[in-house]
C-alpha angles and dihedrals in degrees: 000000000000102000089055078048093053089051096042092244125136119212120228120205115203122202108192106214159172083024134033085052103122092106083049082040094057090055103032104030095160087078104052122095111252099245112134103118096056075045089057099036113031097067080225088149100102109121136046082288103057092105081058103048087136124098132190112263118245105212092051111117081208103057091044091055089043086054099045086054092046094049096044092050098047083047090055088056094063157039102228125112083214139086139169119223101174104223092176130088088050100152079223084194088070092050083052098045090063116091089200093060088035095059085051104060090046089070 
């Protein structure tokens, strides 16, 4: 923290989420979104992701509890008023493909 101050850099964390979580998912896998099935049968494996077409589920009381400690922890570690938190690369067809998301955003 100090040594990025005395050289008037400000060190960005960056929490990759929702997606690029498998490695957090093997662990944790109550916070991934169930969406192995559209994985095995969409063919949606085309780019450099396609091993981390998973994504944390939203709507998991686990994974929002995962995040806040993540986030409080990284913010803890610096002295920035900024974090990253990714938000891009969501293979939004496995969120859709969860009932248990679906029915959410249905209500």
């Amino acid at each position: 923290r100090s040594r990025g101050r005395e050289r008037f850099v400000d060190v960005v964390f960056e929490l990759d989420t929702p997606a690029h979580t498998m490695a957090m998912g093997k662990s944790h896998p109550e916070i991934m979104t169930d969406c192995w099935e559209w994985m095995a049968n969409s063919g949606y494996k085309v780019d450099v992701d396609s091993d981390d077409c998973q994504a944390i589920n939203p709507i998991a009381p686990a994974a929002r509890t995962l995040v806040t400690n993540l986030i409080t922890e990284a913010a803890k570690l610096t002295n920035s008023k900024y974090i990253h938190l990714g938000g891009d690369e969501v293979k939004y067809p496995c969120w859709d493909s969860d009932p248990a998301i679906k029915a959410h955003v249905a209500d």
